[in-house]
Chimera marker file (.cmm) of the C-alpha trace (Angstrom):
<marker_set name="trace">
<marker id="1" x="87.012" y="-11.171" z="9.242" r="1" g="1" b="0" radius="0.5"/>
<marker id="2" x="86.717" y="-12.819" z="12.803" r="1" g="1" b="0" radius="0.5"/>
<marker id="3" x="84.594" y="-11.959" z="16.160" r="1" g="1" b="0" radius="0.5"/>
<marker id="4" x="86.808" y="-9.975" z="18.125" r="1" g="1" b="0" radius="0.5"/>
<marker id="5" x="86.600" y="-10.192" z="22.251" r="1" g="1" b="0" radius="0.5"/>
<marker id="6" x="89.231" y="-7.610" z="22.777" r="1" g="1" b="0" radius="0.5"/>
<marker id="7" x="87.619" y="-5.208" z="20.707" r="1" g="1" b="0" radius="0.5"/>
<marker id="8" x="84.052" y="-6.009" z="22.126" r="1" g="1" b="0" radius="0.5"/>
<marker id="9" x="85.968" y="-5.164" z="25.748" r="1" g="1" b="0" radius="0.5"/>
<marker id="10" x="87.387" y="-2.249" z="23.865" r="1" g="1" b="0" radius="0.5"/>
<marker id="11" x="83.883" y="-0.939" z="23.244" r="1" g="1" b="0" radius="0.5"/>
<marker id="12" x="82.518" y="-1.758" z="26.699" r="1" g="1" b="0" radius="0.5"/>
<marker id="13" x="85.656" y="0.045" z="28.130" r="1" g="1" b="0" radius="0.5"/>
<marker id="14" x="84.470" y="3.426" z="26.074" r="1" g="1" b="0" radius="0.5"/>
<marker id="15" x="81.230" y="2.809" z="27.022" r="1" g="1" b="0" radius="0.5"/>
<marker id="16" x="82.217" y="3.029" z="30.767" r="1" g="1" b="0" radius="0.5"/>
<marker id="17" x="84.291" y="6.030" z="30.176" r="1" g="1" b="0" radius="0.5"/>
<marker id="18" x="81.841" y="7.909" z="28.424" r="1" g="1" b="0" radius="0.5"/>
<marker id="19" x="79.432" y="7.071" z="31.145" r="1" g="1" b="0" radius="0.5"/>
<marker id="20" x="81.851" y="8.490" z="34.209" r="1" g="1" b="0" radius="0.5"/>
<marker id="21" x="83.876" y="11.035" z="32.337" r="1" g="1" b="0" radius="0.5"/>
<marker id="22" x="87.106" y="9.166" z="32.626" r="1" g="1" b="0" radius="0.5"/>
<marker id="23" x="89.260" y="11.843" z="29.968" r="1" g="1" b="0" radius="0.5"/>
<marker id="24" x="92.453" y="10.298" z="30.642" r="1" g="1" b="0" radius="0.5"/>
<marker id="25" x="91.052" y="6.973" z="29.137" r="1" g="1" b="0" radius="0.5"/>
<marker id="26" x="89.340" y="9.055" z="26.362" r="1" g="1" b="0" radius="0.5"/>
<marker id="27" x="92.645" y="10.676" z="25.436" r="1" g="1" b="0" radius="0.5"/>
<marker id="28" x="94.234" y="7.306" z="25.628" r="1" g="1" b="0" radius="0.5"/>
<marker id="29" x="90.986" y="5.328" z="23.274" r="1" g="1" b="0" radius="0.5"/>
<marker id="30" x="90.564" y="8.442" z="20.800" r="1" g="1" b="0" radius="0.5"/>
<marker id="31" x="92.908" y="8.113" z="17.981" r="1" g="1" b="0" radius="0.5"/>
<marker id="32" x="95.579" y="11.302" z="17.819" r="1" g="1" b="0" radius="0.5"/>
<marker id="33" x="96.246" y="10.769" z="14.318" r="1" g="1" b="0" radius="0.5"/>
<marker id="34" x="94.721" y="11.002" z="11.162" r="1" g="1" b="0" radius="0.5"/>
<marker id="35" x="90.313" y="12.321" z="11.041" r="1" g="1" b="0" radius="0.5"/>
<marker id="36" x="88.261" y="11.518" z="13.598" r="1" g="1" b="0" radius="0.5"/>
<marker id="37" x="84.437" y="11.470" z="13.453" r="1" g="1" b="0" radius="0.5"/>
<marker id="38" x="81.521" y="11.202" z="16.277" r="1" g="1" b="0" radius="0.5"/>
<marker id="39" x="78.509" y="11.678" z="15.043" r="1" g="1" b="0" radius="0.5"/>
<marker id="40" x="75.872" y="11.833" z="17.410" r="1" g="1" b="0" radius="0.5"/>
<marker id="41" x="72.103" y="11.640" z="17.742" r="1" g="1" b="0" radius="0.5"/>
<marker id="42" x="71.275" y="15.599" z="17.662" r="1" g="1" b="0" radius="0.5"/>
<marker id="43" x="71.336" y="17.366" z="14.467" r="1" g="1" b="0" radius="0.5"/>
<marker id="44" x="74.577" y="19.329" z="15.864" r="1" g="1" b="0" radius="0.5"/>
<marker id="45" x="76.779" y="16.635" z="17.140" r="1" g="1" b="0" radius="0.5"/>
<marker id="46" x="78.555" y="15.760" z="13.933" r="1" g="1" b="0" radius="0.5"/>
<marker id="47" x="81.874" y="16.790" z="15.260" r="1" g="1" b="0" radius="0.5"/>
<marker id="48" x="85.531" y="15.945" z="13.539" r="1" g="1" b="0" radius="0.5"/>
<marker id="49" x="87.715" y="17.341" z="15.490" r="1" g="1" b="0" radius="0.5"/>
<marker id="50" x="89.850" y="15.376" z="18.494" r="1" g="1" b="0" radius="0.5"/>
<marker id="51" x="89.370" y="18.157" z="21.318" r="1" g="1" b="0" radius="0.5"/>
<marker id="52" x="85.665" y="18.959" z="20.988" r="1" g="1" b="0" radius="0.5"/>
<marker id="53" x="85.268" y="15.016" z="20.707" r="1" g="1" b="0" radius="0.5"/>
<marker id="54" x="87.038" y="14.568" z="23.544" r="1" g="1" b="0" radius="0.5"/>
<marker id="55" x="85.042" y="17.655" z="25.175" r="1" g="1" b="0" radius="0.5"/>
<marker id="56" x="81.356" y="16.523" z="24.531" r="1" g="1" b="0" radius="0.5"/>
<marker id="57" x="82.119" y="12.963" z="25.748" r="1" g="1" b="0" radius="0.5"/>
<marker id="58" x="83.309" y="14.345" z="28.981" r="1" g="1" b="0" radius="0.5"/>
<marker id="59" x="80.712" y="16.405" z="29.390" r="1" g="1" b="0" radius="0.5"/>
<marker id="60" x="77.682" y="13.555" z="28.735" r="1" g="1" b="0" radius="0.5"/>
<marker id="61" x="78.737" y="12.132" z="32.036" r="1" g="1" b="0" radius="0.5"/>
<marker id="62" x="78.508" y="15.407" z="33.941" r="1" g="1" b="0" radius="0.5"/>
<marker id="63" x="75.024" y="15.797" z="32.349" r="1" g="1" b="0" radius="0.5"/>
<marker id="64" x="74.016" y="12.463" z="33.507" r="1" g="1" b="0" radius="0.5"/>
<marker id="65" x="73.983" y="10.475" z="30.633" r="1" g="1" b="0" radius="0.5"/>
<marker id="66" x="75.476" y="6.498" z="30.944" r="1" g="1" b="0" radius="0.5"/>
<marker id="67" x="75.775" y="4.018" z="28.265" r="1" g="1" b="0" radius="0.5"/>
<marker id="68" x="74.511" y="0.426" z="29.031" r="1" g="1" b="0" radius="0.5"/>
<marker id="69" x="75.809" y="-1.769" z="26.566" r="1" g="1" b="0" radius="0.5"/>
<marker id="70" x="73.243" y="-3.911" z="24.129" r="1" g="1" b="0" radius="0.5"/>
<marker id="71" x="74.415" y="-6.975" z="22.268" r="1" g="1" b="0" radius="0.5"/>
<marker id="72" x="77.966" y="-5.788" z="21.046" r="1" g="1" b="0" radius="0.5"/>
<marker id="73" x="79.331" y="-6.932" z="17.806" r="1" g="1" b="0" radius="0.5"/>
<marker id="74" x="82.815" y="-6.848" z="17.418" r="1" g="1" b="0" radius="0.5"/>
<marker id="75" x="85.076" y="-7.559" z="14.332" r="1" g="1" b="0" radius="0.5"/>
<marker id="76" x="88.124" y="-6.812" z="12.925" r="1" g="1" b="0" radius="0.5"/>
<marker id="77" x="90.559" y="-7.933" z="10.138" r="1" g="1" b="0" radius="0.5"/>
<marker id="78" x="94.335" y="-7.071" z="10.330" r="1" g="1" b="0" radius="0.5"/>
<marker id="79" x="94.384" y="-3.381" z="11.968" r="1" g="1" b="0" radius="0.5"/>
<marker id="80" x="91.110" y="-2.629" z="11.144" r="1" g="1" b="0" radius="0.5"/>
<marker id="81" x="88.009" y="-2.882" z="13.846" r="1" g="1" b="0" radius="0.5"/>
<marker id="82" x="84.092" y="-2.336" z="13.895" r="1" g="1" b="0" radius="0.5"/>
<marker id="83" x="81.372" y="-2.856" z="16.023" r="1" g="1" b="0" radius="0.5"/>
<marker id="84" x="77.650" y="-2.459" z="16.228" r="1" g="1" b="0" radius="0.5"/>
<marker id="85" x="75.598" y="-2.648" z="18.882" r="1" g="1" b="0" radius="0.5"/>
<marker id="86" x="72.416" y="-1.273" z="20.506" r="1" g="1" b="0" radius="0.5"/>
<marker id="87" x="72.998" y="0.312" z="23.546" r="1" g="1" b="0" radius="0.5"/>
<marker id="88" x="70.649" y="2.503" z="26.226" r="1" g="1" b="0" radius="0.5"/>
<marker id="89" x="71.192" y="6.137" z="27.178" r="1" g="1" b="0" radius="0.5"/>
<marker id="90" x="70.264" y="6.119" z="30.896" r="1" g="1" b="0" radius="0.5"/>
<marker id="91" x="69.684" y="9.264" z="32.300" r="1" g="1" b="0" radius="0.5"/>
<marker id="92" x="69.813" y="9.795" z="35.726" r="1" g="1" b="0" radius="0.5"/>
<marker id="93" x="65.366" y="9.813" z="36.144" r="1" g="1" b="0" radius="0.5"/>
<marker id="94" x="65.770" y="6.557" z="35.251" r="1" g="1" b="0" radius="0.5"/>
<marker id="95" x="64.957" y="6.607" z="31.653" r="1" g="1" b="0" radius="0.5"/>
<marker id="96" x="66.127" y="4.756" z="29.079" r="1" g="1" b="0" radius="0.5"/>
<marker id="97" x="66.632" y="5.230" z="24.966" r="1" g="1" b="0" radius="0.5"/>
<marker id="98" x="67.391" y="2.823" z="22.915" r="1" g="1" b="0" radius="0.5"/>
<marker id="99" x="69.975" y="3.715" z="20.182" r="1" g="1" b="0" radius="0.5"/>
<marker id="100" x="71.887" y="2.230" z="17.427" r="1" g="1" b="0" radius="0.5"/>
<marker id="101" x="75.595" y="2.426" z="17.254" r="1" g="1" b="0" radius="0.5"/>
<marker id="102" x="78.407" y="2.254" z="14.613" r="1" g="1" b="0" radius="0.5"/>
<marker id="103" x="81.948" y="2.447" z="15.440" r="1" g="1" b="0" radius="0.5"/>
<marker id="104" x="85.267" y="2.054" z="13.859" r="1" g="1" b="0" radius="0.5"/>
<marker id="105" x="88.677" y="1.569" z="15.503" r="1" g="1" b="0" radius="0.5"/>
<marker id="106" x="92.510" y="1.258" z="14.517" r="1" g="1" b="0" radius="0.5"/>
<marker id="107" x="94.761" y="-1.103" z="15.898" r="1" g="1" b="0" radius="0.5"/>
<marker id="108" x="97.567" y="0.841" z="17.577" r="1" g="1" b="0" radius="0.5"/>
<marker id="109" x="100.318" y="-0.321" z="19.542" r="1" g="1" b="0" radius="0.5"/>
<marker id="110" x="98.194" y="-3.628" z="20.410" r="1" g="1" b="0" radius="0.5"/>
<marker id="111" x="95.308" y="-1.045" z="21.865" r="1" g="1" b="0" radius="0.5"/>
<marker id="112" x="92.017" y="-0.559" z="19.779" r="1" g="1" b="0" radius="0.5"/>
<marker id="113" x="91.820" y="3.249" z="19.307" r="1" g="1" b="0" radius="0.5"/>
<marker id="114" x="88.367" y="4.583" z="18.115" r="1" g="1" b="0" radius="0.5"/>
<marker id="115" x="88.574" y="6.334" z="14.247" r="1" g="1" b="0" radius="0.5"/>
<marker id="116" x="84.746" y="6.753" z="14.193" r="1" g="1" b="0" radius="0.5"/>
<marker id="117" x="81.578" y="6.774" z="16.276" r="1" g="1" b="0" radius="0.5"/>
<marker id="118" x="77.896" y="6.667" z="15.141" r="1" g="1" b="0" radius="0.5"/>
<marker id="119" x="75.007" y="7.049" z="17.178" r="1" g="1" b="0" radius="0.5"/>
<marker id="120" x="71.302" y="7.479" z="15.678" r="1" g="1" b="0" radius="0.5"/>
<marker id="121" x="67.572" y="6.759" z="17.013" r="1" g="1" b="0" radius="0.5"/>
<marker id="122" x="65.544" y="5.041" z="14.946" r="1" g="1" b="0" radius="0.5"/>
<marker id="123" x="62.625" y="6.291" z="13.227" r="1" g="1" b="0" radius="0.5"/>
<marker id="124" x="59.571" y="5.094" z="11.491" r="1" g="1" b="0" radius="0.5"/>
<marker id="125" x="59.912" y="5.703" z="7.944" r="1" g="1" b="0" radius="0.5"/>
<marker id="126" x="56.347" y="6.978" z="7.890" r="1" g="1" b="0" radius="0.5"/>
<marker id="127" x="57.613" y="9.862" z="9.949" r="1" g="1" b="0" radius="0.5"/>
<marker id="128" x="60.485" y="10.740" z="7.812" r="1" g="1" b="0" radius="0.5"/>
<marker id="129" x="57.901" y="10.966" z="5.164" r="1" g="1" b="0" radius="0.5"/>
<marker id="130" x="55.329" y="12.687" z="6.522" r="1" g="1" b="0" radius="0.5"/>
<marker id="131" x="57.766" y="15.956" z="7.265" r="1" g="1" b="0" radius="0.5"/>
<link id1="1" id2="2" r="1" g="1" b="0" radius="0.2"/>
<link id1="2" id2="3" r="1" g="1" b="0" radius="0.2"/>
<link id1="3" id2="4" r="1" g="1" b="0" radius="0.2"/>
<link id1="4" id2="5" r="1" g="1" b="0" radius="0.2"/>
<link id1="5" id2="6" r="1" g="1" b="0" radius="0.2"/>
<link id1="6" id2="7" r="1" g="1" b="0" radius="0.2"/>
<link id1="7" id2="8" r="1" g="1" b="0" radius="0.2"/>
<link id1="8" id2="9" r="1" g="1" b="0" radius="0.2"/>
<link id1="9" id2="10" r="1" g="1" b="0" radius="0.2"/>
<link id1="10" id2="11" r="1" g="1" b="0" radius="0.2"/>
<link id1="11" id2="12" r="1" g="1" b="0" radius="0.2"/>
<link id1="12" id2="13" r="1" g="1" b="0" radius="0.2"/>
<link id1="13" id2="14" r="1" g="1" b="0" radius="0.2"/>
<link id1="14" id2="15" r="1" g="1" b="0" radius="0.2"/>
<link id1="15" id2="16" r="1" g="1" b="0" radius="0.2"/>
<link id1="16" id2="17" r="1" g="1" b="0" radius="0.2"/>
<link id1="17" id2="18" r="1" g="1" b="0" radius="0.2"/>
<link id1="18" id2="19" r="1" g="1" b="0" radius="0.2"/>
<link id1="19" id2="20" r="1" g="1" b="0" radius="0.2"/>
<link id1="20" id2="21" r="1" g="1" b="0" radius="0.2"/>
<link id1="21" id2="22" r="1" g="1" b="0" radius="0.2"/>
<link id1="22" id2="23" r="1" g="1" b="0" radius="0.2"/>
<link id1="23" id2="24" r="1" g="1" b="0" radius="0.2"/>
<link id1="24" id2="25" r="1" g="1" b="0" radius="0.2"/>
<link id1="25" id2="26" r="1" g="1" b="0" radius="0.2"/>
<link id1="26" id2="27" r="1" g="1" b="0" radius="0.2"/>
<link id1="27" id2="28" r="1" g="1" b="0" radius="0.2"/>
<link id1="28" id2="29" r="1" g="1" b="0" radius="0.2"/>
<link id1="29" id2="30" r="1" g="1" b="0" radius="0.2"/>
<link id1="30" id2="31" r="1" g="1" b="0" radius="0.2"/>
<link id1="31" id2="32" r="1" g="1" b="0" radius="0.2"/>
<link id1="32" id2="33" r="1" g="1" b="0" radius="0.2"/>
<link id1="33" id2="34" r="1" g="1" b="0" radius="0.2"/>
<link id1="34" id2="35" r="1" g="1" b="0" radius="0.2"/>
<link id1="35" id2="36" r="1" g="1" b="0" radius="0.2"/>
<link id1="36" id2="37" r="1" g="1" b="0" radius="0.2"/>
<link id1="37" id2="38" r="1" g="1" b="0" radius="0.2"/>
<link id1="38" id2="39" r="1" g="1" b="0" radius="0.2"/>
<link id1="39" id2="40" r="1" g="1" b="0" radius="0.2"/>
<link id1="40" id2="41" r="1" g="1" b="0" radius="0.2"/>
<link id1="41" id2="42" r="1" g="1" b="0" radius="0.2"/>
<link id1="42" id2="43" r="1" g="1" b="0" radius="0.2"/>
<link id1="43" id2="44" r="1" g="1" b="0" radius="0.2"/>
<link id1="44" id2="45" r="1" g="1" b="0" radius="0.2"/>
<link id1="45" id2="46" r="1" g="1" b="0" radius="0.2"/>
<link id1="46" id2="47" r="1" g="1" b="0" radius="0.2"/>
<link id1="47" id2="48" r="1" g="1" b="0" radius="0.2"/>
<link id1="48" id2="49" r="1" g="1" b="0" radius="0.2"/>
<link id1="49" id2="50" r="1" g="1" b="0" radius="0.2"/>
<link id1="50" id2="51" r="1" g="1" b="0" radius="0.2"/>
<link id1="51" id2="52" r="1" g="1" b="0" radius="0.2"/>
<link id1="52" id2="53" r="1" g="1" b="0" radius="0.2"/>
<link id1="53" id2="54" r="1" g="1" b="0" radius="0.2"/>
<link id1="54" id2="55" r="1" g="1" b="0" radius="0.2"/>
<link id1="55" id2="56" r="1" g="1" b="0" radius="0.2"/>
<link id1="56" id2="57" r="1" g="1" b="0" radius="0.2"/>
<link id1="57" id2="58" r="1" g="1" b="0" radius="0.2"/>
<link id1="58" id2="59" r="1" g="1" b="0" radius="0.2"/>
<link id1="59" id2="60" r="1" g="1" b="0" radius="0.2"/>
<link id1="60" id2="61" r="1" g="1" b="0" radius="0.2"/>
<link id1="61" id2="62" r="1" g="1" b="0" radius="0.2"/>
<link id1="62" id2="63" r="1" g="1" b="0" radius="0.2"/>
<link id1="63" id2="64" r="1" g="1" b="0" radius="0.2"/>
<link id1="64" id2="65" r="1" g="1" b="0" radius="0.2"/>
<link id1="65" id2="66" r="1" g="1" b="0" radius="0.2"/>
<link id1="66" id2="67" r="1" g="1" b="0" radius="0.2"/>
<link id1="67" id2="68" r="1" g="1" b="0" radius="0.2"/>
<link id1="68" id2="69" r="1" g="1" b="0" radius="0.2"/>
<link id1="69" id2="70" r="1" g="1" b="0" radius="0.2"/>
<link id1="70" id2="71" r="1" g="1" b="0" radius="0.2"/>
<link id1="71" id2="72" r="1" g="1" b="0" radius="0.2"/>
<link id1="72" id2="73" r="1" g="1" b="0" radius="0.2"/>
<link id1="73" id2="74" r="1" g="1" b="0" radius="0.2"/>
<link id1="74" id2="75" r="1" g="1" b="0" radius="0.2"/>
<link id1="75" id2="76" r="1" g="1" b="0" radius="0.2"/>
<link id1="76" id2="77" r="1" g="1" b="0" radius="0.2"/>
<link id1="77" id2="78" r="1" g="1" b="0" radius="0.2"/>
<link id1="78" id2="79" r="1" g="1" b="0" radius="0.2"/>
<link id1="79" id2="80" r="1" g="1" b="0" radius="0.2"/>
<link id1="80" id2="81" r="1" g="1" b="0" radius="0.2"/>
<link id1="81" id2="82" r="1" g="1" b="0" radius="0.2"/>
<link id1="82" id2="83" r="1" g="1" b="0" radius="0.2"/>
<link id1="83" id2="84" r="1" g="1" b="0" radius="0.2"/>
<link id1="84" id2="85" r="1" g="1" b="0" radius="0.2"/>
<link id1="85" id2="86" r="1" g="1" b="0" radius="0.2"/>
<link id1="86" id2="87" r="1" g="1" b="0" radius="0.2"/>
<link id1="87" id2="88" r="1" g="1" b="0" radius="0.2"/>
<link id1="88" id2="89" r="1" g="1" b="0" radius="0.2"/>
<link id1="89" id2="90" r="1" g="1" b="0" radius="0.2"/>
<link id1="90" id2="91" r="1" g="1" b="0" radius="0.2"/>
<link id1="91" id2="92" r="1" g="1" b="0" radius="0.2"/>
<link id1="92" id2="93" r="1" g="1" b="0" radius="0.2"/>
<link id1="93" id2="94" r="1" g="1" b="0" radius="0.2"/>
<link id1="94" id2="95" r="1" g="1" b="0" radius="0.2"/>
<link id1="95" id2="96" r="1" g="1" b="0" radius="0.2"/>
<link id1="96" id2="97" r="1" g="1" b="0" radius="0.2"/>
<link id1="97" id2="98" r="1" g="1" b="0" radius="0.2"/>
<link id1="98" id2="99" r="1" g="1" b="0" radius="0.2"/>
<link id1="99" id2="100" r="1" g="1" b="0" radius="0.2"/>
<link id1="100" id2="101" r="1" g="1" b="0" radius="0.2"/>
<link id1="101" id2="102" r="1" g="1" b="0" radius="0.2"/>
<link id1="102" id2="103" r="1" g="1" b="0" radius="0.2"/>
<link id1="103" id2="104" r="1" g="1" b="0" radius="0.2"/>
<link id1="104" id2="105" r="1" g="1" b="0" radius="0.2"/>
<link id1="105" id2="106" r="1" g="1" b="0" radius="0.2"/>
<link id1="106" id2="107" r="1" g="1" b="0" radius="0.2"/>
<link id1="107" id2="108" r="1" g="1" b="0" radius="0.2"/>
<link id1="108" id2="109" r="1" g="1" b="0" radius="0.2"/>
<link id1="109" id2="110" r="1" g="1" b="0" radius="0.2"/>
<link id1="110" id2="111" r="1" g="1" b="0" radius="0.2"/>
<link id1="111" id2="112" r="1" g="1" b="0" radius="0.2"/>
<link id1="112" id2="113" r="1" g="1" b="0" radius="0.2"/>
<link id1="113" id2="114" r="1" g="1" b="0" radius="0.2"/>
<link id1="114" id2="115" r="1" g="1" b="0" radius="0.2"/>
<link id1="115" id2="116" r="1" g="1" b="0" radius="0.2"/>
<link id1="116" id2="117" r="1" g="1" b="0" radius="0.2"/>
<link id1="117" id2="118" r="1" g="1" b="0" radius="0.2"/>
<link id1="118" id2="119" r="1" g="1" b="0" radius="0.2"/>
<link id1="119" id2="120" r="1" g="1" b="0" radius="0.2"/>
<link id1="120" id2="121" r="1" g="1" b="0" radius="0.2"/>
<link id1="121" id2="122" r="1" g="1" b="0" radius="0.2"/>
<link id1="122" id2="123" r="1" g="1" b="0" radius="0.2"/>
<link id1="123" id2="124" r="1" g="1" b="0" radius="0.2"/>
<link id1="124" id2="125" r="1" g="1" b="0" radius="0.2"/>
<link id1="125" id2="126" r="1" g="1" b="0" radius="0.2"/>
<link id1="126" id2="127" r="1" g="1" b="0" radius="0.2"/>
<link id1="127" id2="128" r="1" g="1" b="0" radius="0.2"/>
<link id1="128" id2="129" r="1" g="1" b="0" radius="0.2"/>
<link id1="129" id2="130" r="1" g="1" b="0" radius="0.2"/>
<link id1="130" id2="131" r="1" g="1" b="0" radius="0.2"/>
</marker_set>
């Protein structure tokens, strides 16, 4: 296992064209073989299917929505990249959220293409309790 730059640009890259709706680069980052997953921080976004993947990220940047990058952590071994990182949802009052994310990418043709995506807000375990 070693840091990975690439991948951490990778990651920053996505970021970016979450954040401006860039689809081409989407369709280019989002693997087009095998499952892909995005999970996402509202009880419905759990999505495994390419197209509405592909159609949600899109449409966070015409809501708004950009990610600012946290600390990103990049590694990978052979084909096989993750990172984690803590990145802001900025919305366009100004406001920011804190999240946590997970994400998994493939090594394809020299270009890190995303498998799997993870977002979540984090929350006191006295709240999940008291439901």
């Amino acid at each position: 296992m070693k840091n990975d730059e690439k991948l951490k640009i990778a990651v920053k890259n996505l970021y970016d064209a979450v954040s401006t709706g860039d689809r081409q680069y989407l369709e280019k980052t989002i693997a087009s073989e095998g499952d892909v997953f995005c999970i996402g921080t509202d009880s419905n976004e759990f999505w495994n299917d390419r197209s509405l993947i592909l159609e949600n990220l899109v449409s966070q940047s015409e809501s708004g929505v950009k990610i600012a990058p946290g600390n990103i952590n990049a590694y990978s071994e052979g084909s096989v990249g993750w990172a984690v990182d803590e990145p802001k949802f900025v919305f366009t009052n100004g406001t920011e959220v804190s999240i946590r994310m997970t994400l998994i990418f493939h090594l394809e043709n020299e270009n890190w293409t995303m498998l799997q995506a993870h977002c979540s807000l984090g929350v006191p375990n006295s709240e999940l309790l008291n439901r």
